[in-house]
N, C-alpha and C positions, 0 to 999 in steps of 0.2 A: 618867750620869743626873743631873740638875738635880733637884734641890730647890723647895720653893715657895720657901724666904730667897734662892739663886739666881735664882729668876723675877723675885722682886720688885726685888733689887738692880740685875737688867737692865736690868726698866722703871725702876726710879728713874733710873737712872743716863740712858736713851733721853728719860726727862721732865726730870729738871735741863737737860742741852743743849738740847732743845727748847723753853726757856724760857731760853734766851740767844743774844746776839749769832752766826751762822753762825759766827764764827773763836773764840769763849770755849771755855774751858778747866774745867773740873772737876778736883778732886783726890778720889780714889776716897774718901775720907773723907765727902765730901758723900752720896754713895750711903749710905755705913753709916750716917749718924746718921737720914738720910730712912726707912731701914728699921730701926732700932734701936729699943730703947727707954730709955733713963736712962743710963746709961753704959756698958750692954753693945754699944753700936755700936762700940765696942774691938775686941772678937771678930769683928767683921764686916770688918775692915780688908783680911785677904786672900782671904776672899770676894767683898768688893768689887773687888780688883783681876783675881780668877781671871773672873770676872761682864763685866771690862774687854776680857778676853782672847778670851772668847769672842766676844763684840760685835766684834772686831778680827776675828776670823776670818769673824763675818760681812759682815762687809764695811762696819757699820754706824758705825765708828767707831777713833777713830786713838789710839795712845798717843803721848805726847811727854815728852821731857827737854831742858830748858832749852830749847823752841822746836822742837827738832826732832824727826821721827817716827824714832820706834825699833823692834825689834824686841820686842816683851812677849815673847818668850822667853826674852831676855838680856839684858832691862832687871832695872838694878841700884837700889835707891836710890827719890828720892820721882819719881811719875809724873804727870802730864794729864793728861784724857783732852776729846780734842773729836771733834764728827763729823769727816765725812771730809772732807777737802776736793776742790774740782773742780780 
């Protein structure tokens, strides 16, 4: 079950890339602070990425490392996140 801090980090996350170039990139960070307030967007960092994951499985949007799309099951390390490409 989702959360509304979950909902929200969705959409932020669905409205930053929607407000960039088709191929830009997001680092899940930008979601937490869009949803955070003062410096607990800290705690928001692996909601922000779980929020990524789901996005990913809907089909809405792709993870990447160094360029390339990964698997968010067994990415390690810092992430991307851009819509999908065609």
């Amino acid at each position: 079950m989702t959360s509304d801090v979950d909902r929200h980090l969705e959409q932020a996350i669905l409205d930053l890339l929607a407000r960039r170039a088709a191929n830009a990139t997001i680092c899940p960070s930008d979601a937490a602070r869009a949803v955070g307030t003062g410096d607990d967007w800290r705690d928001l960092m692996e909601p922000a990425r779980r929020a990524a994951r789901r996005l990913v499985d809907a089909g809405d949007v792709e993870i990447t490392q160094k360029g390339r799309v990964v698997d968010p099951a067994t990415a390690m390390g810092p992430i991307r996140i851009r819509r999908v490409q065609a």
